[in-house]
Backbone as XML, in Angstrom:
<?xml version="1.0"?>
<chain id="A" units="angstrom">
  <residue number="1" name="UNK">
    <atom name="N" x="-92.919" y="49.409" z="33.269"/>
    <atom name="CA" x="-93.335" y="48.118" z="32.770"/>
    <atom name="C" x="-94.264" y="47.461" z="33.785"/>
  </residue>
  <residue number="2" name="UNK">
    <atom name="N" x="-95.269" y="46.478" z="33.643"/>
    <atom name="CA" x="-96.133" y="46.712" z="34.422"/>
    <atom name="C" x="-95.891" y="44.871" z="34.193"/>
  </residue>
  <residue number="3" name="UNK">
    <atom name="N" x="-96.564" y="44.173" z="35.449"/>
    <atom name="CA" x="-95.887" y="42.717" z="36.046"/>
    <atom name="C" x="-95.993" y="41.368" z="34.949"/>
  </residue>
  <residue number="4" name="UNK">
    <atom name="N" x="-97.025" y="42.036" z="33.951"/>
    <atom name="CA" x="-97.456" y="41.478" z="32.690"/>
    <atom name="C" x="-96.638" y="41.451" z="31.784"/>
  </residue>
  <residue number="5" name="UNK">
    <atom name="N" x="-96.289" y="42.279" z="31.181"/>
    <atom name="CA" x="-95.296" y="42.902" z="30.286"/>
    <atom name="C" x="-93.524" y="41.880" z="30.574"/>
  </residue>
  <residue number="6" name="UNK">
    <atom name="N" x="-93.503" y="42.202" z="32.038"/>
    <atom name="CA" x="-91.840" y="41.323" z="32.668"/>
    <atom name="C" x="-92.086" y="40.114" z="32.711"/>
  </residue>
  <residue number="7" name="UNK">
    <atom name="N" x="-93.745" y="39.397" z="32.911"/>
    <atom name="CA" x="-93.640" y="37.877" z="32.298"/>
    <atom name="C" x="-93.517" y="37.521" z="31.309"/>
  </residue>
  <residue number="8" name="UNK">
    <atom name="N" x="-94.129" y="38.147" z="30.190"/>
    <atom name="CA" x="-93.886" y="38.164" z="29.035"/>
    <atom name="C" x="-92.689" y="37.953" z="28.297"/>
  </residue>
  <residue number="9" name="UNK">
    <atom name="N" x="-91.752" y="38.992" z="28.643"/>
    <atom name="CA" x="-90.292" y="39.500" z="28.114"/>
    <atom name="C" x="-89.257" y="38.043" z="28.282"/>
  </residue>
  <residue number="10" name="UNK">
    <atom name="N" x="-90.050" y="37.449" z="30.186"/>
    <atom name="CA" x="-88.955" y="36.294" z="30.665"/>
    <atom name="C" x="-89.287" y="34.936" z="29.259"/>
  </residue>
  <residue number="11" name="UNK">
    <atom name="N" x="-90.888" y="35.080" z="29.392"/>
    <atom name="CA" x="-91.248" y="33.548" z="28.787"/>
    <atom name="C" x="-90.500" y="33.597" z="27.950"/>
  </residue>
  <residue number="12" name="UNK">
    <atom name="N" x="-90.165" y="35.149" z="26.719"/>
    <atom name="CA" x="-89.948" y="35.611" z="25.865"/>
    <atom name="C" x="-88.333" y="34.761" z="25.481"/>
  </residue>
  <residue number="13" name="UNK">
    <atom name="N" x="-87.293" y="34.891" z="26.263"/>
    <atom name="CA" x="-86.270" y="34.881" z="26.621"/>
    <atom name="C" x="-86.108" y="33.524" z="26.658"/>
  </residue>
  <residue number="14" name="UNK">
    <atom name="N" x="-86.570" y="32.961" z="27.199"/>
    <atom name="CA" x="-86.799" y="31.545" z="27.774"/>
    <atom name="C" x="-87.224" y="30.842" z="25.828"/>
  </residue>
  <residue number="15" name="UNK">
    <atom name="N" x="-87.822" y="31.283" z="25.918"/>
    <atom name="CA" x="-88.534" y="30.125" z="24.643"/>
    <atom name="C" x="-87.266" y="30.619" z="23.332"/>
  </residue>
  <residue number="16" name="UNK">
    <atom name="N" x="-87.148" y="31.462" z="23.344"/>
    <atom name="CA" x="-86.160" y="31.856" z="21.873"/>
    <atom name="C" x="-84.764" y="30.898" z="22.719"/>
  </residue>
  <residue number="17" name="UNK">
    <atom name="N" x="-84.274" y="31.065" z="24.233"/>
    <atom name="CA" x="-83.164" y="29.997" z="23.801"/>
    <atom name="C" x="-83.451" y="28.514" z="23.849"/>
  </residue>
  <residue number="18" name="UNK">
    <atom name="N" x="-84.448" y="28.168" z="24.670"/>
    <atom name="CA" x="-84.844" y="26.536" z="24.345"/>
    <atom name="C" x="-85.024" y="26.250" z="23.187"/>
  </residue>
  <residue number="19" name="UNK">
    <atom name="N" x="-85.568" y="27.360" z="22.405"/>
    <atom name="CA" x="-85.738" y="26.876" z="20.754"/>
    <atom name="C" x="-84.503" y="27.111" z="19.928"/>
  </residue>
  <residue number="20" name="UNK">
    <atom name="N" x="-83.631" y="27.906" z="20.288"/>
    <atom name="CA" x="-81.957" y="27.302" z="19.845"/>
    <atom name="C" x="-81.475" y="26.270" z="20.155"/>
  </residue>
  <residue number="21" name="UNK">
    <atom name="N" x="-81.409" y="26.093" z="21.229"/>
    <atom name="CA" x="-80.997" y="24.797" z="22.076"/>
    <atom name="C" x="-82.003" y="23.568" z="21.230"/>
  </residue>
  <residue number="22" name="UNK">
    <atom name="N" x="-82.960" y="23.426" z="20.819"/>
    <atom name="CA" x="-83.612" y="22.533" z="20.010"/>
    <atom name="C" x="-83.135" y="22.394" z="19.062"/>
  </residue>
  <residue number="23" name="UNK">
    <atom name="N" x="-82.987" y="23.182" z="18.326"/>
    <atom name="CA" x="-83.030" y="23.565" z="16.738"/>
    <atom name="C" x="-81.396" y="22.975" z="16.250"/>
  </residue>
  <residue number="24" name="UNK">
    <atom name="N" x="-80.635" y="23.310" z="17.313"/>
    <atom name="CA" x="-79.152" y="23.040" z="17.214"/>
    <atom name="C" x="-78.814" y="21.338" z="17.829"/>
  </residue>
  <residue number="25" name="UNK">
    <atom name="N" x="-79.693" y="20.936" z="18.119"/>
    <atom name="CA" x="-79.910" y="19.298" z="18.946"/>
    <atom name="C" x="-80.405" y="18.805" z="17.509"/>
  </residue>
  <residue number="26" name="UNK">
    <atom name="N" x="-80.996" y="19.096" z="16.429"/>
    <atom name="CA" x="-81.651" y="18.126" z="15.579"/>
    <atom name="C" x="-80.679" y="17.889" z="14.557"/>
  </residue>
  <residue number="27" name="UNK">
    <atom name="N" x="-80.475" y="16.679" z="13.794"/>
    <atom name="CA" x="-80.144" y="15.714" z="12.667"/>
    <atom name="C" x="-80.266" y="16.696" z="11.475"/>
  </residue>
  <residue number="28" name="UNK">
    <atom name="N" x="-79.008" y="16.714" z="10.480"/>
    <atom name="CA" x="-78.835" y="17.471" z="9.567"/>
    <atom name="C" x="-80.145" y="16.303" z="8.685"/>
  </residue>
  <residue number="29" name="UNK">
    <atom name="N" x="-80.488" y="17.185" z="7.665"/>
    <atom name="CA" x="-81.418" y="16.132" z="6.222"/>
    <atom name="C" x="-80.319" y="15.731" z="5.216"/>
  </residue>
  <residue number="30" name="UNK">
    <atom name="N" x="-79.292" y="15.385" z="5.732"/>
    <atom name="CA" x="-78.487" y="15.164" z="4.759"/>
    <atom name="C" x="-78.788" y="13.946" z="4.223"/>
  </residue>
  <residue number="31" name="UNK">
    <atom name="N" x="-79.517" y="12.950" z="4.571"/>
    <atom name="CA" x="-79.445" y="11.497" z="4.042"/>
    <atom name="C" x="-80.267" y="11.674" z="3.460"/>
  </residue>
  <residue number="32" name="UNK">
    <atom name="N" x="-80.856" y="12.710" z="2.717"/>
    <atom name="CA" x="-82.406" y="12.887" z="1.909"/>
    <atom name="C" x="-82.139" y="12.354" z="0.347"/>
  </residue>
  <residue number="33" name="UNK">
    <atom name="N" x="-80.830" y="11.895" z="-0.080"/>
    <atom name="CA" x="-80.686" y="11.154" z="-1.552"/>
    <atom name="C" x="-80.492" y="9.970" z="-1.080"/>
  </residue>
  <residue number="34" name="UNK">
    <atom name="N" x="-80.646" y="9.256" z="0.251"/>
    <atom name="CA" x="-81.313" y="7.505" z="0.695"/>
    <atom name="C" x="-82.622" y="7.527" z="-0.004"/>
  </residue>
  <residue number="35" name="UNK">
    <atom name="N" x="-83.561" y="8.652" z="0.470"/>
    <atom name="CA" x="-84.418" y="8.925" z="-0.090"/>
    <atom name="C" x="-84.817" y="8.444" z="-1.533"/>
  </residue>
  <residue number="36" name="UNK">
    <atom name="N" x="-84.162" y="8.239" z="-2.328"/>
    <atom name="CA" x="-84.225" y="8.385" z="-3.887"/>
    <atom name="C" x="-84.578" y="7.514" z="-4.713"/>
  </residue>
  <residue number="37" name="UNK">
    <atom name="N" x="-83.221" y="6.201" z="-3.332"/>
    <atom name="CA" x="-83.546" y="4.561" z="-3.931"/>
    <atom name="C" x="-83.978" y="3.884" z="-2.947"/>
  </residue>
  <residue number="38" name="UNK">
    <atom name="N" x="-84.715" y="4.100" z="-2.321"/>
    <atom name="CA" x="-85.884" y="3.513" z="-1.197"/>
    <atom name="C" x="-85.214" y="3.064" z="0.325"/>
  </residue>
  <residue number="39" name="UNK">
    <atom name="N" x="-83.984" y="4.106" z="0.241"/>
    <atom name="CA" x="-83.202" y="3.617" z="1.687"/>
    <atom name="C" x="-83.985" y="4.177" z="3.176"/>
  </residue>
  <residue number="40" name="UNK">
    <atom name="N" x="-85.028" y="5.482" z="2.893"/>
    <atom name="CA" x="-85.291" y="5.678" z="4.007"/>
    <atom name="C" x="-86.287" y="4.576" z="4.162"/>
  </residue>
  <residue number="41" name="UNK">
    <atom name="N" x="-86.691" y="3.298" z="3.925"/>
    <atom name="CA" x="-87.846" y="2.452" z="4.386"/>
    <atom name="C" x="-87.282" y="2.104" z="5.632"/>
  </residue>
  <residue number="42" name="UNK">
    <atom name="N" x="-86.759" y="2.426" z="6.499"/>
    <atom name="CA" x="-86.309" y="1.305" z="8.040"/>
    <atom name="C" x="-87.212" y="1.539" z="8.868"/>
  </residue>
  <residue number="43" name="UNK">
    <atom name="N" x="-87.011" y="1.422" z="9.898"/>
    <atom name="CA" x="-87.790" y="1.479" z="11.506"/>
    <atom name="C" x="-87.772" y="2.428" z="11.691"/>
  </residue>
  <residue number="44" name="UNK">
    <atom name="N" x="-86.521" y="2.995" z="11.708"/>
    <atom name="CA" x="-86.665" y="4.689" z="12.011"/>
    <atom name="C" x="-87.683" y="5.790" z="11.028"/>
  </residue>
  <residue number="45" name="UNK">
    <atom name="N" x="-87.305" y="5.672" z="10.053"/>
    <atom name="CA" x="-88.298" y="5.890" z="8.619"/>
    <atom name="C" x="-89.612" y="5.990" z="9.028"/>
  </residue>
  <residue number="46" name="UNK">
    <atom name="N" x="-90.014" y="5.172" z="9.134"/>
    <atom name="CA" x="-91.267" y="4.246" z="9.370"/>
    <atom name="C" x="-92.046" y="4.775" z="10.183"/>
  </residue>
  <residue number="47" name="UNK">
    <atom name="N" x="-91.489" y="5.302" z="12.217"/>
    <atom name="CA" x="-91.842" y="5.214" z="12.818"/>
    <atom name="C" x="-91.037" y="7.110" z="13.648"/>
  </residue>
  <residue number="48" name="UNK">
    <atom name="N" x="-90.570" y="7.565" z="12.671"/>
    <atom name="CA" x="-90.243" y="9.191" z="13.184"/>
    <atom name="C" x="-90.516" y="9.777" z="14.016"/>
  </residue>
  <residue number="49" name="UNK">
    <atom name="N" x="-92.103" y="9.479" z="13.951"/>
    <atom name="CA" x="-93.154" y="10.284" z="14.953"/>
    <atom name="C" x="-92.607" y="9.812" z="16.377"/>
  </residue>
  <residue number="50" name="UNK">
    <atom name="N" x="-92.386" y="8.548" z="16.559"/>
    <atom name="CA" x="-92.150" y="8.300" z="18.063"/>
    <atom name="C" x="-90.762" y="8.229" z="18.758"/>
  </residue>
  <residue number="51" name="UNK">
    <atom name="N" x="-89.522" y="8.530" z="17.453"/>
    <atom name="CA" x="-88.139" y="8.376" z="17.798"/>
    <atom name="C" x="-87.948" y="9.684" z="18.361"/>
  </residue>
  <residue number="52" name="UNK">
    <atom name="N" x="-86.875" y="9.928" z="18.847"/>
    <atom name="CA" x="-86.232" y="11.495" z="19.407"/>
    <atom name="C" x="-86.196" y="12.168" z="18.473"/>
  </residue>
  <residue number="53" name="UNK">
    <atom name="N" x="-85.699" y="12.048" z="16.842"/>
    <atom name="CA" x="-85.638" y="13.538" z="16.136"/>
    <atom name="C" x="-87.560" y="13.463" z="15.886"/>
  </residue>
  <residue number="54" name="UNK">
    <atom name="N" x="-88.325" y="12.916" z="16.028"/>
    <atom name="CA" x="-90.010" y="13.347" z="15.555"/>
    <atom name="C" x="-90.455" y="14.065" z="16.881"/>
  </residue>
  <residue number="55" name="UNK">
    <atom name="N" x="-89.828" y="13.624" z="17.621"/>
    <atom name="CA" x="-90.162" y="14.374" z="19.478"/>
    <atom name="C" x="-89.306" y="15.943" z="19.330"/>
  </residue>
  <residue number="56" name="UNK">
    <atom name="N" x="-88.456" y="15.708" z="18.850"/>
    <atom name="CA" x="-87.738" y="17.214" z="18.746"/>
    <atom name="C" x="-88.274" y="18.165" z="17.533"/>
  </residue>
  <residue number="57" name="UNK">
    <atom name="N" x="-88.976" y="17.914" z="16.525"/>
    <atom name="CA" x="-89.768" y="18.424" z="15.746"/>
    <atom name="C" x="-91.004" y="18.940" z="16.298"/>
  </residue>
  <residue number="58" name="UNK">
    <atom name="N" x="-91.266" y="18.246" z="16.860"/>
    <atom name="CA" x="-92.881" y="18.567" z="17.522"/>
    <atom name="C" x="-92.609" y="19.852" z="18.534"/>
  </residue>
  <residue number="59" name="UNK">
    <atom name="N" x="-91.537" y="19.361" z="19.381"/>
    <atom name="CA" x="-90.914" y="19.944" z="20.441"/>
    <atom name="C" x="-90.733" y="21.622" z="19.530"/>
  </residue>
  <residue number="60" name="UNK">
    <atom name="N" x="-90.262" y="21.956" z="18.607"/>
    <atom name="CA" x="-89.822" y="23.315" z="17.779"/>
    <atom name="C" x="-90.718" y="23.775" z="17.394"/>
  </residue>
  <residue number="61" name="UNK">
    <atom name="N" x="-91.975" y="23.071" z="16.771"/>
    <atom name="CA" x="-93.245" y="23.547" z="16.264"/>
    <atom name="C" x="-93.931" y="24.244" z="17.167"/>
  </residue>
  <residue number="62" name="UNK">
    <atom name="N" x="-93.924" y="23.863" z="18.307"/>
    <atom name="CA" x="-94.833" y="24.121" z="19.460"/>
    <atom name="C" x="-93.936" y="25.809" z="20.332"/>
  </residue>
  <residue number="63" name="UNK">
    <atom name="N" x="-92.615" y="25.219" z="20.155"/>
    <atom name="CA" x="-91.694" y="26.909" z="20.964"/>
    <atom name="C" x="-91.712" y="27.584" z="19.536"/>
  </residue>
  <residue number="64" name="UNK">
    <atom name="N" x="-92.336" y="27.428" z="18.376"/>
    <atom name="CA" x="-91.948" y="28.313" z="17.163"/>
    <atom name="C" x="-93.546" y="29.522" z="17.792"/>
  </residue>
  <residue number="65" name="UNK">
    <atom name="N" x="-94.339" y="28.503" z="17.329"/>
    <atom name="CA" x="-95.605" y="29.046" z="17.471"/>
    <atom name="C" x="-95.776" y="29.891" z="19.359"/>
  </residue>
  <residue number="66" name="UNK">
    <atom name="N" x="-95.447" y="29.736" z="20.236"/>
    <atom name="CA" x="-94.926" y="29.625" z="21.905"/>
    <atom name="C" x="-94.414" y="31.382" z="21.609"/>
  </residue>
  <residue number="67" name="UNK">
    <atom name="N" x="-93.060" y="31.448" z="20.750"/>
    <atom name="CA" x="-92.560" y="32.497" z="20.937"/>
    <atom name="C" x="-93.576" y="33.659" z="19.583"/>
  </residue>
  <residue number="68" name="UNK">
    <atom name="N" x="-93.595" y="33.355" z="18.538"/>
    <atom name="CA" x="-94.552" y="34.260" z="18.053"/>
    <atom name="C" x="-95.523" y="35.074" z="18.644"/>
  </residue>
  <residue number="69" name="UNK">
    <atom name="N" x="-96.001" y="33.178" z="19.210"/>
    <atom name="CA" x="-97.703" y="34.626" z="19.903"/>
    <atom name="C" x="-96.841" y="35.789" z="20.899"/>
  </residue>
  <residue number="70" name="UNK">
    <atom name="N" x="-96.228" y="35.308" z="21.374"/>
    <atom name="CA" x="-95.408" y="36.296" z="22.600"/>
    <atom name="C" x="-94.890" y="37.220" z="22.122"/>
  </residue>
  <residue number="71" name="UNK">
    <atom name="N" x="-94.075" y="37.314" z="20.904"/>
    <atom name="CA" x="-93.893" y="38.559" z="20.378"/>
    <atom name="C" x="-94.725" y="39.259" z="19.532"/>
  </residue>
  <residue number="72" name="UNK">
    <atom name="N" x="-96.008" y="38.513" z="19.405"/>
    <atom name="CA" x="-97.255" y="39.583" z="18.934"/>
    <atom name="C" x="-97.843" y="40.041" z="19.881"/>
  </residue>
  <residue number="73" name="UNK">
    <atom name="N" x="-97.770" y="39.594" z="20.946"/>
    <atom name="CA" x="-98.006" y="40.252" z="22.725"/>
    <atom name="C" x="-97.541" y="41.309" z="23.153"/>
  </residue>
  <residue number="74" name="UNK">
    <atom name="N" x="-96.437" y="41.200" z="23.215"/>
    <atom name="CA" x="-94.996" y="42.161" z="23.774"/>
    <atom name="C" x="-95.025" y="43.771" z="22.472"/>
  </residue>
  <residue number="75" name="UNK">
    <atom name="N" x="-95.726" y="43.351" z="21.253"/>
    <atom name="CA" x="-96.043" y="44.019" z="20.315"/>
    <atom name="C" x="-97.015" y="45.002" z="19.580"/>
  </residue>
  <residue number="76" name="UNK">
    <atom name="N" x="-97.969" y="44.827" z="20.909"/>
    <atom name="CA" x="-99.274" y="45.094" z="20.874"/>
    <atom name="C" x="-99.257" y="46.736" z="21.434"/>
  </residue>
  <residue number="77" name="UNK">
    <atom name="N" x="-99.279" y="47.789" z="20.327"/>
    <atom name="CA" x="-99.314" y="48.936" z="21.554"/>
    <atom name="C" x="-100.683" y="49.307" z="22.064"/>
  </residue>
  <residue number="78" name="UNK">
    <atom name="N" x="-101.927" y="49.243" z="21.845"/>
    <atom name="CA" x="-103.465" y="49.210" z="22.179"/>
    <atom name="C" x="-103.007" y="48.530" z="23.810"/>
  </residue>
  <residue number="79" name="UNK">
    <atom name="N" x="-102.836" y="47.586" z="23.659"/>
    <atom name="CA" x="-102.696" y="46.690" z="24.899"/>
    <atom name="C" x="-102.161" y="47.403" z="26.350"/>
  </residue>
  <residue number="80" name="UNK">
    <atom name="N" x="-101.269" y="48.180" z="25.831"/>
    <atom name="CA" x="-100.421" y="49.450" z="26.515"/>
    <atom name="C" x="-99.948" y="48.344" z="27.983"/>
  </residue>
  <residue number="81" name="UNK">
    <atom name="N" x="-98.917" y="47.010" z="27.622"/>
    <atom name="CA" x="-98.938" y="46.200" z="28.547"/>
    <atom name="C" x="-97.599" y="46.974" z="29.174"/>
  </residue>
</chain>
């Protein structure tokens, strides 16, 4: 394995459990029939993007896409990493 390949494997490692560790930190959608009769209008509602579960969304999007490319890396046999 060559010094490329063992960074790879770590980031590899690293990002699949931070992105459990995320994924298992976020808010079930269960309140999605508030939804129905106009209960999600609040502050939180409103303003997602800047509360902790819109930071932890962003946060998963980014280790979703993070670990893909890495396992289209680690996947590559041409590359012969």
């Amino acid at each position: 394995m060559t010094a490329l390949k063992i960074i790879l494997a770590i980031l590899f490692i690293l990002a699949g459990l931070a992105l459990t560790v995320i994924v298992l930190m976020q808010e079930g959608k269960q309140q999605g029939l508030g939804a129905i009769s106009g209960a999600a209008d609040t502050y939180w509602g409103k303003n997602k993007g800047r509360s902790m579960e819109g930071i932890l969304v962003k946060v998963t999007t980014g280790l979703v896409v993070v670990f893909l490319v890495i396992s289209l890396l680690l996947n590559i046999p041409a590359l012969s990493l």
